[in-house]
C-alpha positions, 0 to 999 in steps of 0.5 A: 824930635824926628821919628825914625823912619819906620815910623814915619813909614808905617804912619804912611802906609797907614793913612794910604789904607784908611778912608781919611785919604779917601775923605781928602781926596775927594775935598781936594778934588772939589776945591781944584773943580777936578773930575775923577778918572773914570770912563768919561776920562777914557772916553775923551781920551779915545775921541782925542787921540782919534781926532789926533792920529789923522795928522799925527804919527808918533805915539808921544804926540796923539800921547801928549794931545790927550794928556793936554785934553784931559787937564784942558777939560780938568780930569785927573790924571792917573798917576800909574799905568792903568792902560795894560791892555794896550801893553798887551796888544803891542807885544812883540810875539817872541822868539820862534819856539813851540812855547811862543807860537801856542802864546802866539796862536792863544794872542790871535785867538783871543785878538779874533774875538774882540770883534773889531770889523773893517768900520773901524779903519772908516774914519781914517783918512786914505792918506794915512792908510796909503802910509800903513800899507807902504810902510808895510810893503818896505820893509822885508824880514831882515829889515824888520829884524835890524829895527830898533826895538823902539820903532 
């Protein structure tokens, strides 16, 4: 006979909460010789796509060259985004109202205090910056407005 599915449900939720999947986790990850996320992760995850983004330009690709690194050198991959503080950085500022521009003027605050020198575009290639500054230089207002949210 099946149990309802509540049932099923809560012997789910029950086992996610105990240490038993904790407990199976870390024998499966012994028996698979996979490595837990962790800073090790994330910091291959960095060197990887450094390396990949002086020659490749689109956000799937340096994606996909740490994906690839991270199973190559057998770390586990997170299953959720854990990465919200890109998400944040790349958001959009928003509309031009009052409440937008004090949200705007906290963001640039709080960007001007990670302390993030010029070093930082050191080991980019002249070509790639040369690329940046065109693009940059292309597009007018207007034209930035009519992109697709996408790009």
């Amino acid at each position: 006979m099946r149990a309802p599915l509540a049932i099923y449900l809560e012997v789910i939720e029950n086992y996610n909460k105990s240490g038993t999947i904790l407990r199976h986790t870390q024998v499966i990850r012994e028996y698979l010789n996979i490595k837990p996320d962790g800073s090790d992760a994330r910091h291959l995850i960095v060197i990887s796509i450094g390396a990949a983004a002086r020659t490749k330009d689109e956000p799937s690709d340096l994606i996909n060259v740490a994906i690839e690194e991270l199973i190559r050198q057998q770390y586990e991959l997170q299953q959720d985004n854990t990465y919200t503080s890109w998400n944040f950085l790349k958001q959009d500022p928003g509309t031009p109202t009052i409440t937008h521009l004090k949200d705007l003027v906290n963001y640039l605050t709080w960007l001007s205090l990670q302390n993030v020198g010029i070093e930082v575009l050191s080991n980019i290639p002249d070509i790639k910056i040369k690329q940046f500054a065109a693009e940059a230089n292309t597009l007018n207002a207007a034209q930035m407005k009519a992109l697709e949210p996408n790009k």
